[in-house]
N, C-alpha and C positions, 0 to 999 in steps of 0.2 A: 754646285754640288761637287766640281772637282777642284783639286788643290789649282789654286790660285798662282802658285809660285814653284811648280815641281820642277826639278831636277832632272829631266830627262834623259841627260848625255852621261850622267853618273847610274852605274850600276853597280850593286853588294855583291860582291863572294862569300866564302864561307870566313874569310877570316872578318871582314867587316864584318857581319853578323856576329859571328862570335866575339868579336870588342865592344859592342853595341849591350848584349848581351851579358858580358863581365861589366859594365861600365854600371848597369840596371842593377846590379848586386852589390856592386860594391864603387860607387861614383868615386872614390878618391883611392882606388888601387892602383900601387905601383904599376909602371908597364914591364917591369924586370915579372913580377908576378902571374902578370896577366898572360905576357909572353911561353911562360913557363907551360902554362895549363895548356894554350893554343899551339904549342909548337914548332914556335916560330921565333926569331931574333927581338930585342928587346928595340933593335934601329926599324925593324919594321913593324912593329906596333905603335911606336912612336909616330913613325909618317905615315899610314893608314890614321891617326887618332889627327893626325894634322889635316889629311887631305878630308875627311869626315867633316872636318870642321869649318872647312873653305870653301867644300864641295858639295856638303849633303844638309849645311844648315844642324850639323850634331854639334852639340851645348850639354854639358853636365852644368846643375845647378842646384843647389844648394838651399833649401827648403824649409822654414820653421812648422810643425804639425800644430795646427791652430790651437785645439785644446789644448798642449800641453804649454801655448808661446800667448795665452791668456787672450785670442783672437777669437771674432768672427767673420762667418763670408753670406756677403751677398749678392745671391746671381742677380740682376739686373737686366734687365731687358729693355729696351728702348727702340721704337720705330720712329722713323725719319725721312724725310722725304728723301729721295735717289739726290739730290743735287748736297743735301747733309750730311749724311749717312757716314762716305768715304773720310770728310773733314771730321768728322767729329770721330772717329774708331782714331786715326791718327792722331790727336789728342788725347784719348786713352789710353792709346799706349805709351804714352809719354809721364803717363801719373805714377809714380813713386806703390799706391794704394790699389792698382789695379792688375790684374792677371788674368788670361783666358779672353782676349779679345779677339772676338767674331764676328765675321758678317756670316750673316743668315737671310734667308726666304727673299732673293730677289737680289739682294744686297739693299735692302731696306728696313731690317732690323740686326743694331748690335745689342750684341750677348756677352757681357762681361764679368769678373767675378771682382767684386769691391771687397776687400779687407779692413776693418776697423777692431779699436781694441774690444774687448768683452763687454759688456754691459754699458757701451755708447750708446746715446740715444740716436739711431741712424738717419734721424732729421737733421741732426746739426753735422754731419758730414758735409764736408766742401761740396762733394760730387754728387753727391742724392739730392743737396739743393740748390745745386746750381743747372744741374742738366734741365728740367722743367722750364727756366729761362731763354734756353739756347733757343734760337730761333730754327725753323726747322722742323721739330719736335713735337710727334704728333701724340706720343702714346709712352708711359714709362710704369712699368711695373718693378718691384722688388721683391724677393724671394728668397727668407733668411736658412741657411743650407745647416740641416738639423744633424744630418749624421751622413760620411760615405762609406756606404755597401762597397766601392770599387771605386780605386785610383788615388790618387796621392801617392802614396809608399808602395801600391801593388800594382805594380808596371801592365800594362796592355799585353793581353797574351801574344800577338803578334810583330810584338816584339824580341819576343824568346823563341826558346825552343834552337837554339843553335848549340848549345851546348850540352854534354849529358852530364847526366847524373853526378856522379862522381867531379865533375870539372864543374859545377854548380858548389858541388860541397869543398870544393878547394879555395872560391873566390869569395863564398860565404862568409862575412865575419861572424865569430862567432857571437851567441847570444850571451847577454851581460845576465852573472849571476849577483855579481856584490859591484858596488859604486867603487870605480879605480879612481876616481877626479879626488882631489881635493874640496873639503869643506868649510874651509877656514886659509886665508890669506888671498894672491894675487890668482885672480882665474877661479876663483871659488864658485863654485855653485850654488844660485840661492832657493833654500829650504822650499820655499811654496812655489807651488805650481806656478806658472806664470812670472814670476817675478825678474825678469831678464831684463837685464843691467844697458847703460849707455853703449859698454863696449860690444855688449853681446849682438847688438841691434846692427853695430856698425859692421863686427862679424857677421853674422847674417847678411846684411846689405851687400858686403863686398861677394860672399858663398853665392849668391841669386843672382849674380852677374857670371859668374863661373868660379862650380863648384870644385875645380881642380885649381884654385890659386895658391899659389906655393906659402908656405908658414909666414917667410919674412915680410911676403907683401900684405898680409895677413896680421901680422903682429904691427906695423906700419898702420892699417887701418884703426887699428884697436889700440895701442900704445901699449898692448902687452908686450913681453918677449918671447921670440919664437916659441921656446919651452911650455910658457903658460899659453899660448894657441894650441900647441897639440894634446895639453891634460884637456883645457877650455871642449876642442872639439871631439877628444874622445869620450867627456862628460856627457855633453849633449846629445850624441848618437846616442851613447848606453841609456841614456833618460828618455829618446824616444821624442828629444824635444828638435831634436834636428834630423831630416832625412835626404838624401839624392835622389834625382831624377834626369833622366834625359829626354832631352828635346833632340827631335829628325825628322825632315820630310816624309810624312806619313808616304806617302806615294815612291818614295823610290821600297818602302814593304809590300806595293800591291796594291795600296789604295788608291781608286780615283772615287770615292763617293763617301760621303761627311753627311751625319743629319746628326739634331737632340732631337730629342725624344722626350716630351712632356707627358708623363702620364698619372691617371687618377686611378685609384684603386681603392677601396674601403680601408679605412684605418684596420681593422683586427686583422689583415688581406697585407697589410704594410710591409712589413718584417720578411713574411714566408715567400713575399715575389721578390721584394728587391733583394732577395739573398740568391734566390734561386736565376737573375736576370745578374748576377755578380759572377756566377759560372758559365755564362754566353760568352764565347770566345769571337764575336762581333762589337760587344761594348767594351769600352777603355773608361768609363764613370759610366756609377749608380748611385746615388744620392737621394735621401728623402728632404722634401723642402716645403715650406709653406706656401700656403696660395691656393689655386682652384686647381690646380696639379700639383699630385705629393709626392711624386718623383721626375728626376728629371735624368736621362739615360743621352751618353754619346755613343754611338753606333760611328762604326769604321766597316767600309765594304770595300769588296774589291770594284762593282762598278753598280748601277741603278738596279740589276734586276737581281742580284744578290743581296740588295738591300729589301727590294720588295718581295724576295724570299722568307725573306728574316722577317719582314714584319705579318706576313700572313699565316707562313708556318709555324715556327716559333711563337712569337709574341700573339699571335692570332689563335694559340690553341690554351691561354691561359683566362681562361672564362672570369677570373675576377678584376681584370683589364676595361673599365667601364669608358673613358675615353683615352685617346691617342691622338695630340697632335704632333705632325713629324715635318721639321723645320730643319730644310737640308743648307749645309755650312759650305760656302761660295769662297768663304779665305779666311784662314787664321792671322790673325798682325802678332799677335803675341800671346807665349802661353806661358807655362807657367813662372819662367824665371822673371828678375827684374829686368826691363830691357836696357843694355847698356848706353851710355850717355853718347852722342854723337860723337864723330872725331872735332877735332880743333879745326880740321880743312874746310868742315861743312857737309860732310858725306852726308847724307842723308839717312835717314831711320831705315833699315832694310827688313821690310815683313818676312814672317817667319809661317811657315807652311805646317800644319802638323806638330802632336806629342804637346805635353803638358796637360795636367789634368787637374780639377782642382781639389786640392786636399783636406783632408781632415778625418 
């Protein structure tokens, strides 16, 4: 139930917070900008955003919003025996198609969110039909994620609140009223929904590894020129078809205790909870999904009995709540970005603690 990998010896001040904070608003702001708002040097937001990242496991990443990137997700659930479990989550996070890799209940069930395009039929996925094979493998459901109440684009409250008002409305881009991208030539945008191109994918690919990678390494992935990478990515923000997110050890915010939250509620009951469990400043996702539980909630606590607060008080006084199962999360390996390829040395895959949420 507590993070698997935290950081102990690093601790936030207010200026970490506050770049954590700007970072959640606006993932690809300058640090001349950022610095501006915080009131602090542009060299020291720089090396706080460096030490973040070496230190506290913080990643900006770079995100497709499924509906509008012509995607589906499926949370996945799989139990295993203990001597499987470990091996097989480490192969998961190695797959191109997966995000949100969890151990859960014991470290004997992982919980992961599989992406495929729209309208695949989710049998002939590599990974839905080959996991059943894997020896080990006691139990595997799937659960196609219909809509989220909370998370993807709308950051964990406990991640904010470092900044006020006014220094929120500084780092804010503004809202797109008319399309500034090009619709016709190099970097064009295409007309239907979904419809993202080779290069888009490759941009994408490169964003999900870190969402702050400079235009030229960026135009290098894509075979664009810088130019058409920054119409390309300021298209796709305004279209809502690409967003930022940060990844940080939950636990250097206060938390040592993780559980999901499976829960069943009457469909006409659907809508009015999970909106009203989307304003719990405990959960970081809300999501309705199919199965014998139509929601499925990630609850973040500060320690076990601030969790069992939350589910007695809270959650416990919402009478149309018909079951609860609550499956506390033992480590994250990976959330929401792509995980970056090994080094050439050999390093090994370094699990990630915390943040990421799945989107849409």
């Amino acid at each position: 139930m507590t993070s698997g990998s935290a950081r102990n010896s690093y601790t936030l001040d207010d200026i970490d917070r506050g770049l954590i904070h700007a970072l959640h608003l606006d993932g690809r702001a300058p640090f001349s900008r950022i610095a501006a708002v915080l009131g602090v040097s542009t060299q020291t937001v720089a090396r706080r955003y460096q030490r973040l990242r070496s230190e506290a496991g913080l990643r900006v990443v770079g995100l497709p919003d499924p509906h509008r990137a012509g995607q589906t997700q499926w949370l996945v659930r799989i139990a295993a025996t203990p001597a499987t479990a470990q091996t097989l989550a480490r192969s998961l996070v190695r797959r191109p198609d997966t995000s949100w890799v969890k151990l859960t209940s014991g470290g004997t069930e992982i919980v992961t969110v599989v992406h495929a395009p729209r309208g695949a039929d989710p049998s002939g996925s590599m990974l839905l039909r080959d996991i059943p094979r894997t020896a080990g493998i006691t139990a595997v459901s799937a659960h196609l994620l219909l809509h989220t109440y909370l998370g993807g684009p709308t950051a964990w409250r406990g991640r904010l609140g470092a900044l006020s008002e006014e220094q929120q409305r500084q780092l804010t881009p503004p809202p797109a009223t008319s399309p500034s991208y090009e619709t016709q030539g190099e970097g064009a945008l295409p007309r239907a929904e979904g419809a993202l191109t080779q290069a888009d994918r490759a941009l994408l690919d490169a964003l999900s590894q870190d969402g702050r990678t400079g235009h030229a390494e960026l135009a290098a992935a894509t075979g664009w020129s810088p130019a058409t990478v920054a119409r390309r990515l300021g298209g796709l923000r305004e279209r809502g078809t690409l967003f930022f997110d940060v990844e940080i050890d939950a636990a250097l915010l206060g938390v040592t205790t993780q559980a999901l939250l499976w829960i069943a509620v009457p469909p006409a009951r659907l809508d009015g909870i999970a909106t009203a469990l989307a304003r719990h400043a405990e959960l970081a996702v809300v999501a309705a999904t199919t199965g014998a539980t139509n929601l499925v909630a990630h609850a973040l606590c500060p320690d076990p009995a601030a969790l069992h607060h939350y589910l007695t008080r809270r959650l416990g006084s919402l009478d149309a709540i018909r079951t609860l199962e609550t499956a506390p999360v033992l480590h994250t390996l990976k959330a929401a970005g792509t995980f970056p390829p090994p080094a050439r040395s050999g390093t090994p895959l370094r699990a990630r603690s915390g943040g990421g949420t799945p989107t849409g």
